[in-house]
DRENTORKOL-3810 file (N, C-alpha, C; in nm, 4 decimals):
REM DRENTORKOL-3810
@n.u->-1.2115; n.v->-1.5729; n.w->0.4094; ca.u->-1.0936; ca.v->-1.5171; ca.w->0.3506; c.u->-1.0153; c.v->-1.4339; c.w->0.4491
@n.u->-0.8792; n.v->-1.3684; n.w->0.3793; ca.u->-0.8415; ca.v->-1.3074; ca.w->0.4501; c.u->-0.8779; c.v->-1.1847; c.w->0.5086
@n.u->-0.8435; n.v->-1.1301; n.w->0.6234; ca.u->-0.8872; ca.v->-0.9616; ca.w->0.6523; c.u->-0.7208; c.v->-0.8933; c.w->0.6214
@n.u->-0.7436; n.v->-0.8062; n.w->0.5238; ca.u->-0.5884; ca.v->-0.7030; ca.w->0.5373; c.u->-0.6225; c.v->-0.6021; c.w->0.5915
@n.u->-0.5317; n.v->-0.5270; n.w->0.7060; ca.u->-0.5459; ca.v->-0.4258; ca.w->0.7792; c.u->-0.4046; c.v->-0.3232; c.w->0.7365
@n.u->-0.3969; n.v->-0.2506; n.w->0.6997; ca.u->-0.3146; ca.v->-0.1244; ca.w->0.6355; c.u->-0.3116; c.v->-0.0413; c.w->0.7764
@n.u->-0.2035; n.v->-0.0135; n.w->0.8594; ca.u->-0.1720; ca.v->0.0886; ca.w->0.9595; c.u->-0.1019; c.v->0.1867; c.w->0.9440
@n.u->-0.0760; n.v->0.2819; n.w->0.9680; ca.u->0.0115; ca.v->0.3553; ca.w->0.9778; c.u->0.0162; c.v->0.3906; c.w->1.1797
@n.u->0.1668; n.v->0.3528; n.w->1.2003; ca.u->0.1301; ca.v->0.3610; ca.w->1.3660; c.u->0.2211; c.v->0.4896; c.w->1.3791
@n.u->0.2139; n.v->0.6224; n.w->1.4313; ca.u->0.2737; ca.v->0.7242; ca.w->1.4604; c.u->0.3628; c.v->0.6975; c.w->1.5771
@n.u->0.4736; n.v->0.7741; n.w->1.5892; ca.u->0.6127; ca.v->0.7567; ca.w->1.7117; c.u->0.6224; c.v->0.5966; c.w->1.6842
@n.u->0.6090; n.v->0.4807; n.w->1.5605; ca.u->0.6583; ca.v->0.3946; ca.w->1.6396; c.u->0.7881; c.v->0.4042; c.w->1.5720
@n.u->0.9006; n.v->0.3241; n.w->1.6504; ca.u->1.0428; ca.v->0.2516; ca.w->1.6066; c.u->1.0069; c.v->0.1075; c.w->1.5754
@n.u->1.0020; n.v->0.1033; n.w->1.4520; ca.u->1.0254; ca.v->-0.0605; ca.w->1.3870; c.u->1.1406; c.v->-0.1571; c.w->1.3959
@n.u->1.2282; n.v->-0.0493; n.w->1.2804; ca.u->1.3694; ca.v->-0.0998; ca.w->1.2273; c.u->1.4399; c.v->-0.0087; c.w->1.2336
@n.u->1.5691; n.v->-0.0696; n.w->1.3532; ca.u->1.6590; ca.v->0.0004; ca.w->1.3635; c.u->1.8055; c.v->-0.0386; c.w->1.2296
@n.u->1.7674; n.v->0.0180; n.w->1.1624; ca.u->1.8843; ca.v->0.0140; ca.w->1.0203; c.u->2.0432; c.v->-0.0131; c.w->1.0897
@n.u->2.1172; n.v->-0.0034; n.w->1.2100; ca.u->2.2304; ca.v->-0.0343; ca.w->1.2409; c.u->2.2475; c.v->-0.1364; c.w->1.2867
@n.u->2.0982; n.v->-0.1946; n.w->1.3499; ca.u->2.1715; ca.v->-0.3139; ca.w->1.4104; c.u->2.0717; c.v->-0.4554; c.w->1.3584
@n.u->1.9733; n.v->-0.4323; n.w->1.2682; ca.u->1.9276; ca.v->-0.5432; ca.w->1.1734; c.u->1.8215; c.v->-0.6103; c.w->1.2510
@n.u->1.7892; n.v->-0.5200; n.w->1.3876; ca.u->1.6541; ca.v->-0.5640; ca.w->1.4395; c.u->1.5176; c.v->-0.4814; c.w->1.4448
@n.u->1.4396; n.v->-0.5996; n.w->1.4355; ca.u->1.2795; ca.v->-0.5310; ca.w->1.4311; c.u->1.2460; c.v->-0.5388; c.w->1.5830
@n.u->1.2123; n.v->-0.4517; n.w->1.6341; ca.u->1.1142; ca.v->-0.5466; ca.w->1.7966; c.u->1.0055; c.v->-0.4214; c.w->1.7814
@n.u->0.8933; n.v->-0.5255; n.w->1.8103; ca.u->0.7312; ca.v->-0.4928; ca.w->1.7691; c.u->0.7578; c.v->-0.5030; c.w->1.9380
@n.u->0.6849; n.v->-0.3880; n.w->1.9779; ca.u->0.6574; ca.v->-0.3999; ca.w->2.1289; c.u->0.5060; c.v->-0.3660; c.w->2.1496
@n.u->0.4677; n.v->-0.4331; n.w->2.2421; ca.u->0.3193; ca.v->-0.4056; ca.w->2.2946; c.u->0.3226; c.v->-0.2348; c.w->2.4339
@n.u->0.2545; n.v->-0.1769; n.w->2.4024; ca.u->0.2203; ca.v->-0.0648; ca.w->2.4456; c.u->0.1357; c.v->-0.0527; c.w->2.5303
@n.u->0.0106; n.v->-0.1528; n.w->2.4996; ca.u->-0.1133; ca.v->-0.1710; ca.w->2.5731; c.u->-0.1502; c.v->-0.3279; c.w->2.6241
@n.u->-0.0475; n.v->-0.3613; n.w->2.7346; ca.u->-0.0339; ca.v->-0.5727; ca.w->2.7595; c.u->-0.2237; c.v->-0.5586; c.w->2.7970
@n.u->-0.2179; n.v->-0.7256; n.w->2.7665; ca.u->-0.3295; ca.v->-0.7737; ca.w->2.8167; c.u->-0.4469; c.v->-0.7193; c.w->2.6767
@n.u->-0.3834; n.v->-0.7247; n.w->2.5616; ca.u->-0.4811; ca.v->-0.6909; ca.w->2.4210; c.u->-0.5028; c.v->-0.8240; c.w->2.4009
@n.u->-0.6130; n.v->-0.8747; n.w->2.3970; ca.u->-0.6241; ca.v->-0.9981; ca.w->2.3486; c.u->-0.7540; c.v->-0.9859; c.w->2.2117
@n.u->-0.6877; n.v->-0.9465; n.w->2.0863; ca.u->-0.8488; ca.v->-0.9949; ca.w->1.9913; c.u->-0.9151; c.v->-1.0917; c.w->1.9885
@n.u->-1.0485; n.v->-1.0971; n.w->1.9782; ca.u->-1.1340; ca.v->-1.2044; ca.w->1.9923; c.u->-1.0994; c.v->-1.2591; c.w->1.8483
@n.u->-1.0919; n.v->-1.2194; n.w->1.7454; ca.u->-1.0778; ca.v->-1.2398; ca.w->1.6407; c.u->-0.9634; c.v->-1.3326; c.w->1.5800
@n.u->-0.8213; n.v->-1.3234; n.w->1.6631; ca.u->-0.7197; ca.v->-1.3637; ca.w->1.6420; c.u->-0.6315; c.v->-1.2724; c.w->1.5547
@n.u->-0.6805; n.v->-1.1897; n.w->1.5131; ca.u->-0.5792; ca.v->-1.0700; ca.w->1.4193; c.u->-0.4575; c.v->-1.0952; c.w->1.4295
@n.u->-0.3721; n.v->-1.1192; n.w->1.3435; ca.u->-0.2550; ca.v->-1.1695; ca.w->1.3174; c.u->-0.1784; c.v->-1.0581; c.w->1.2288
@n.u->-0.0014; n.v->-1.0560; n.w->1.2647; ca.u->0.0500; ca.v->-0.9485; ca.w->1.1596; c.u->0.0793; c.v->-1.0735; c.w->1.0534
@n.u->0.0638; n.v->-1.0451; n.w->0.9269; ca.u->0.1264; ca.v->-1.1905; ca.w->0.8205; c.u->0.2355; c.v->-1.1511; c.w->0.7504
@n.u->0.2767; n.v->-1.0023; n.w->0.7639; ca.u->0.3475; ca.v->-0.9717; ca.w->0.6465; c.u->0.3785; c.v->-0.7868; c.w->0.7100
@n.u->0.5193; n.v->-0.7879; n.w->0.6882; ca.u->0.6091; ca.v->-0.6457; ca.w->0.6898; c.u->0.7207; c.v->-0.6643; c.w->0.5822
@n.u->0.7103; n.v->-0.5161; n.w->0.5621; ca.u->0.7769; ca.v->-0.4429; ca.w->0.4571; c.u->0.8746; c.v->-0.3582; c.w->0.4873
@n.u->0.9874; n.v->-0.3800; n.w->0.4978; ca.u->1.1071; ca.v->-0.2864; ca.w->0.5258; c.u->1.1161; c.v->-0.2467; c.w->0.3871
@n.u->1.1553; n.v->-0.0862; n.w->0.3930; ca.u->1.1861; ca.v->-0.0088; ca.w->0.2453; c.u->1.2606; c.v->0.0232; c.w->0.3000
@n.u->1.3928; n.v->0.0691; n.w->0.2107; ca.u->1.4962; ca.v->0.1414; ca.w->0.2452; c.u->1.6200; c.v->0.0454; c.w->0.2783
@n.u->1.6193; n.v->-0.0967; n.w->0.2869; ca.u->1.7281; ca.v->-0.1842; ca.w->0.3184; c.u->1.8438; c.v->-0.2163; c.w->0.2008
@n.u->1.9429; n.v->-0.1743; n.w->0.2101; ca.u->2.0666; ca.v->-0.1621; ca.w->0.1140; c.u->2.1084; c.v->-0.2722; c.w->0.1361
@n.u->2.1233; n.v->-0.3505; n.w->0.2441; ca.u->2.2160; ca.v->-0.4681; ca.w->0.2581; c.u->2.1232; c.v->-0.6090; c.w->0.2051
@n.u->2.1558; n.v->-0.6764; n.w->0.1792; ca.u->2.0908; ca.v->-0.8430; ca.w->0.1622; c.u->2.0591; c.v->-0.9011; c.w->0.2773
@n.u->1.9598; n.v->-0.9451; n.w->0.2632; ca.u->1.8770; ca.v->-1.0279; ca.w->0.4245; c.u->1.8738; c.v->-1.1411; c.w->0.3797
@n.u->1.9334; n.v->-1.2576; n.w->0.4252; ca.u->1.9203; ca.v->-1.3821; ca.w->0.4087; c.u->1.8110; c.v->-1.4824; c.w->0.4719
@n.u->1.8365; n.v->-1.4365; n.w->0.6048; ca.u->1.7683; ca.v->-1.4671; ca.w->0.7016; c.u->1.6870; c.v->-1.3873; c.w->0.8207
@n.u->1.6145; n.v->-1.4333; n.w->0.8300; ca.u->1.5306; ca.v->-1.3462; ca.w->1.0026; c.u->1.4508; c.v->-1.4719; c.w->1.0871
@n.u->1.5617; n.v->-1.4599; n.w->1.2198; ca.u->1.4715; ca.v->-1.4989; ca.w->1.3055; c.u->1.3859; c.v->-1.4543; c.w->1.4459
@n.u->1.2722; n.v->-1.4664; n.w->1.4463; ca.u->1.2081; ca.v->-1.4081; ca.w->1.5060; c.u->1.1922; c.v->-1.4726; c.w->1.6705
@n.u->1.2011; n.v->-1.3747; n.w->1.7706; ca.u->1.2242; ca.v->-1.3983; ca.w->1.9351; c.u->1.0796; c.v->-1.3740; c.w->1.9826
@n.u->1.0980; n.v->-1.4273; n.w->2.1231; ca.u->0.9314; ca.v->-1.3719; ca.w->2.1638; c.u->1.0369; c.v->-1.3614; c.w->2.3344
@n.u->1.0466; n.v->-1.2990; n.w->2.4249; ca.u->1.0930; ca.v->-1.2610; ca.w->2.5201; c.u->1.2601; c.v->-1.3720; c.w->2.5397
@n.u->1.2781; n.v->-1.3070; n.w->2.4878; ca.u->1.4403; ca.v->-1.3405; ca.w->2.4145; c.u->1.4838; c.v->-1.4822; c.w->2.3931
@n.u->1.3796; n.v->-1.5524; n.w->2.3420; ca.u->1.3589; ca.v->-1.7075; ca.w->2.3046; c.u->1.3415; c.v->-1.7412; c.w->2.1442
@n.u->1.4430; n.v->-1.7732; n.w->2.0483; ca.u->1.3373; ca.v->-1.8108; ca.w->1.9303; c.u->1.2440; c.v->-1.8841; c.w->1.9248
@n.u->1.1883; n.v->-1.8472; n.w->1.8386; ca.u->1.0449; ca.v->-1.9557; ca.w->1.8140; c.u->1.0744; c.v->-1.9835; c.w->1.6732
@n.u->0.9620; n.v->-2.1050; n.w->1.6910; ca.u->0.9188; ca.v->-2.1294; ca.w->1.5516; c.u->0.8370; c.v->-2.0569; c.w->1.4907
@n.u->0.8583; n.v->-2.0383; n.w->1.3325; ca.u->0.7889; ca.v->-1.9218; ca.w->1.2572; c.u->0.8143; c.v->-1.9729; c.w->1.0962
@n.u->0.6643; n.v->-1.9799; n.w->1.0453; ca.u->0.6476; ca.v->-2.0298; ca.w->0.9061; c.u->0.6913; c.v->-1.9415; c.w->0.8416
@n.u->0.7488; n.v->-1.8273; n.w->0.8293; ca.u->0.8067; ca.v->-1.7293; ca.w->0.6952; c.u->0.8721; c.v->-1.7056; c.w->0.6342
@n.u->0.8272; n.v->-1.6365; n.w->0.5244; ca.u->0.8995; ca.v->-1.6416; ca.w->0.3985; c.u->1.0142; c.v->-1.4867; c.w->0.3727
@n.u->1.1135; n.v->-1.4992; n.w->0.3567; ca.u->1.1749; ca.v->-1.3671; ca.w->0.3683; c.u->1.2042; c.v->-1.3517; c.w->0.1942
@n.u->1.2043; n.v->-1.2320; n.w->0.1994; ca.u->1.2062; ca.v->-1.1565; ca.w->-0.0036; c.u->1.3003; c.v->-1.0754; c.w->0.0341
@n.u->1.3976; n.v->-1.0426; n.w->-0.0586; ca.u->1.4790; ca.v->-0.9155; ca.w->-0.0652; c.u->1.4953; c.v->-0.8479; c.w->-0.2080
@n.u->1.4458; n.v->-0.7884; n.w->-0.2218; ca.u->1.4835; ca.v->-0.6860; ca.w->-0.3650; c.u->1.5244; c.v->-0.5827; c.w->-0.3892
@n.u->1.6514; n.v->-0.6476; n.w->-0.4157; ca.u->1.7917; ca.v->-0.5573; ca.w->-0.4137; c.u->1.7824; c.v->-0.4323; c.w->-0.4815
@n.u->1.7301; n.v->-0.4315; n.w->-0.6052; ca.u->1.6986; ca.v->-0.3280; ca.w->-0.6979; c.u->1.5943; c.v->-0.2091; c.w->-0.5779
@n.u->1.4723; n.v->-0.2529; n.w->-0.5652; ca.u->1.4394; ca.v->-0.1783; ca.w->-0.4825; c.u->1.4615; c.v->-0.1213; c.w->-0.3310
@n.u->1.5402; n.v->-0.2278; n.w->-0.3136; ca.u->1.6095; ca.v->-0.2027; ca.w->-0.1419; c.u->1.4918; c.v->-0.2278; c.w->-0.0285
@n.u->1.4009; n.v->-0.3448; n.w->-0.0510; ca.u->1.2842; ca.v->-0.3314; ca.w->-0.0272; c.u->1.3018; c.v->-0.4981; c.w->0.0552
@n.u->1.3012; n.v->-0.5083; n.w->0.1751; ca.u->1.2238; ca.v->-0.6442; ca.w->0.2500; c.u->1.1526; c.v->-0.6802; c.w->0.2639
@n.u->1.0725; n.v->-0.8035; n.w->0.2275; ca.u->0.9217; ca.v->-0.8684; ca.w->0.2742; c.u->0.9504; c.v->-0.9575; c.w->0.3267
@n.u->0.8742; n.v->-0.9633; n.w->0.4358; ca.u->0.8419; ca.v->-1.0902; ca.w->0.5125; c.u->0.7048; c.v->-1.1235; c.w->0.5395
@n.u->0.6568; n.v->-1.2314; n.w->0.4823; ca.u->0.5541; ca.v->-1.3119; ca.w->0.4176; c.u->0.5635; c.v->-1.4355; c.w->0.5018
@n.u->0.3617; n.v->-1.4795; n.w->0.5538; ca.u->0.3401; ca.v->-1.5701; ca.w->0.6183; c.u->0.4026; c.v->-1.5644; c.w->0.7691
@n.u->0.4222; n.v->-1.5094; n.w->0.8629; ca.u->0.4317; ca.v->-1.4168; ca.w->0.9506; c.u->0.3177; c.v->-1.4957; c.w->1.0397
@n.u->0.2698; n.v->-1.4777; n.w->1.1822; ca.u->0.1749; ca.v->-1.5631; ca.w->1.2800; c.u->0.1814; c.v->-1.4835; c.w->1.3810
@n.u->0.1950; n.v->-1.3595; n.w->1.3681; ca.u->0.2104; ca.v->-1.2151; ca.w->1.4928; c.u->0.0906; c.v->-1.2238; c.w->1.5427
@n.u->0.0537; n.v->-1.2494; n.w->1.6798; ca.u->-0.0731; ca.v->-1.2166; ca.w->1.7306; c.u->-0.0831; c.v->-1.1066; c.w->1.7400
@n.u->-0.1533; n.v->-1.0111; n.w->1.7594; ca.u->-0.1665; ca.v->-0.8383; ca.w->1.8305; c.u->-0.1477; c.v->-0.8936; c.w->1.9340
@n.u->-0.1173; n.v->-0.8127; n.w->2.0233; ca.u->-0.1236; ca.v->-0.8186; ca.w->2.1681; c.u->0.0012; c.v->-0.8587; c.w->2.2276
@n.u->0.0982; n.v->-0.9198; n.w->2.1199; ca.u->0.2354; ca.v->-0.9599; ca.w->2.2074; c.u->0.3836; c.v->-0.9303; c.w->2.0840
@n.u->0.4728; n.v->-0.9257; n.w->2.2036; ca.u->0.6229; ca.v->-0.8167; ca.w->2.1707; c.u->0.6681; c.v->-0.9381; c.w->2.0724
@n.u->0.7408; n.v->-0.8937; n.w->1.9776; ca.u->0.8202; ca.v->-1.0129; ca.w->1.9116; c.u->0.9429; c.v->-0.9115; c.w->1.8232
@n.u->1.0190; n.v->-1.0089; n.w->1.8140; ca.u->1.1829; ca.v->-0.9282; ca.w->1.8052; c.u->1.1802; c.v->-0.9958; c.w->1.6276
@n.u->1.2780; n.v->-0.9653; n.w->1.5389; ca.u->1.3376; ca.v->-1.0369; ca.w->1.4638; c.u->1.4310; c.v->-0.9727; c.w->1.4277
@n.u->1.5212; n.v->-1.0638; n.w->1.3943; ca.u->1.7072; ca.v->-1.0241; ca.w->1.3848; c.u->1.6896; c.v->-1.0833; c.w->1.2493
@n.u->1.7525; n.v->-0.9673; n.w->1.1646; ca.u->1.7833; ca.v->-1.0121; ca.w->1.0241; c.u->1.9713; c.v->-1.0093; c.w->1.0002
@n.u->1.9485; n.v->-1.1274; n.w->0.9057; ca.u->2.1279; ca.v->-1.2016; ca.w->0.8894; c.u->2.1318; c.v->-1.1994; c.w->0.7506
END
């Protein structure tokens, strides 16, 4: 089954609210889990605008990426679901 891992990461910058990007940066290169630990799923709270779309970069290249984007307007709340984030490496996503 799955493993869920709950973080809370201190000083980080996720989402910059002006300009509709996420960039997950690596801090510590050369992390490789044996495990494969994967991010599958982020939660922006606080998003007023409608997200249609997000696509996600890996050193300023899109890639391909199985996910599912949610927006709930009422709550002002983003999910992005089914996600393939390794730990260990930077990845951008621009929401439209």
């Amino acid at each position: 089954g799955a493993v869920v891992v709950n973080a809370y990461l201190p000083n980080a910058h996720w989402y910059d609210y002006h300009t509709d990007v996420l960039e997950i940066k690596v801090l510590h290169q050369g992390y490789a889990d044996a495990n494969n630990l994967m991010f599958t799923q982020i939660k922006i709270l606080g998003l007023s605008s409608t997200v249609w779309r997000v696509m996600v970069s890996q050193d300023g290249q899109e890639i391909p990426s199985p996910h599912v984007v949610l927006y709930n307007s009422e709550k002002q709340v983003l999910e992005i679901t089914g996600l393939e984030h390794r730990l260990g490496q930077g990845y951008t996503l621009q929401c439209s």
